[in-house]
C-alpha positions in Angstrom: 117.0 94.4 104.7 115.3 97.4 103.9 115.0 96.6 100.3 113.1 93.9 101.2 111.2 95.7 103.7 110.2 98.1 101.0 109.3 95.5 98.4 106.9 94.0 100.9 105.5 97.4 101.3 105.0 97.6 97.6 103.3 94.3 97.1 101.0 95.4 99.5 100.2 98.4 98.1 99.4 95.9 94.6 97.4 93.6 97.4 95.1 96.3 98.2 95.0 98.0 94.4 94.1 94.3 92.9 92.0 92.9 95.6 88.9 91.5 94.3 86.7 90.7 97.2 84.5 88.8 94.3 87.0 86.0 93.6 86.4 84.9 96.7 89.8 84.8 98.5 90.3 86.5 102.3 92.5 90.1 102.0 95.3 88.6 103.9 95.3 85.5 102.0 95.6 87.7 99.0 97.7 90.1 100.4 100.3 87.8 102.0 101.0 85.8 98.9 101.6 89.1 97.3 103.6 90.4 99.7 105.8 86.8 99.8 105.7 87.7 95.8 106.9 90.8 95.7 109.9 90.2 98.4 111.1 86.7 96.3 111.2 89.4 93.4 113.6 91.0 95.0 115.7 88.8 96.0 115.8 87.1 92.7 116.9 90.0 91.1 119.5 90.3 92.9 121.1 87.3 92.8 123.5 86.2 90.0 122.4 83.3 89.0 119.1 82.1 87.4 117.0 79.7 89.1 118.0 76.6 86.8 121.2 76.9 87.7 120.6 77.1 91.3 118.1 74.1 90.9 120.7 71.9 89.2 123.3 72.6 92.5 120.6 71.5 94.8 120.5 68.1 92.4 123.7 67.7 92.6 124.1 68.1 96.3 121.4 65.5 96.8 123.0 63.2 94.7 126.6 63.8 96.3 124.4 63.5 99.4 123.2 60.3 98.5 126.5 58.9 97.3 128.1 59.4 100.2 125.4 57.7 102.5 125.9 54.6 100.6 122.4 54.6 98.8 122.0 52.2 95.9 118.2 54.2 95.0 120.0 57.1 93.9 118.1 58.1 90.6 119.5 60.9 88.4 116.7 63.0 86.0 118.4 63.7 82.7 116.3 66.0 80.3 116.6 69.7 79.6 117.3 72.4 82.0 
C-alpha cells in the first residue's frame, strides 16, 4: 500500500512539473489521470504476467461464462495476441 501511496505521490509531482495550463485541461483533470497513471505503473510492474496474457484469461472466462449459461451468441475473436 505504500508503494502505491508513493507512486501517486510521484505522479503528482510529474502533474505539477508538466502542467501546461495552455493546453487547456483543468490541474486536477491533469493531475488525477497522472496520478491514476503513475499508480497502474506500479502495479503493472509488479505483476508477473503481461497484460495479453491477462486479457486472454478474461476471454476465456467470458467464454466459459457464456458456455455455461447456455448461450448460442457466443463469438470467439481469433487473430494475434
Amino acid at each position: 500500500m505504500d508503494d502505491l501511496l508513493q507512486a501517486g505521490g510521484i505522479g503528482l509531482l510529474n502533474a505539477v512539473e508538466r502542467y501546461d495550463s495552455m493546453q487547456g485541461a483543468a490541474f486536477t483533470t491533469y493531475a488525477v489521470q497522472r496520478i491514476r497513471g503513475s499508480m497502474l505503473d506500479e502495479l503493472r510492474s509488479r505483476d508477473w504476467a503481461p497484460r495479453s496474457v491477462r486479457r486472454n484469461a478474461r476471454e476465456v472466462t467470458q467464454i466459459h461464462s457464456s458456455v455455461r449459461a447456455g448461450s448460442r451468441t457466443t463469438t470467439i475473436r481469433t487473430g494475434s495476441c
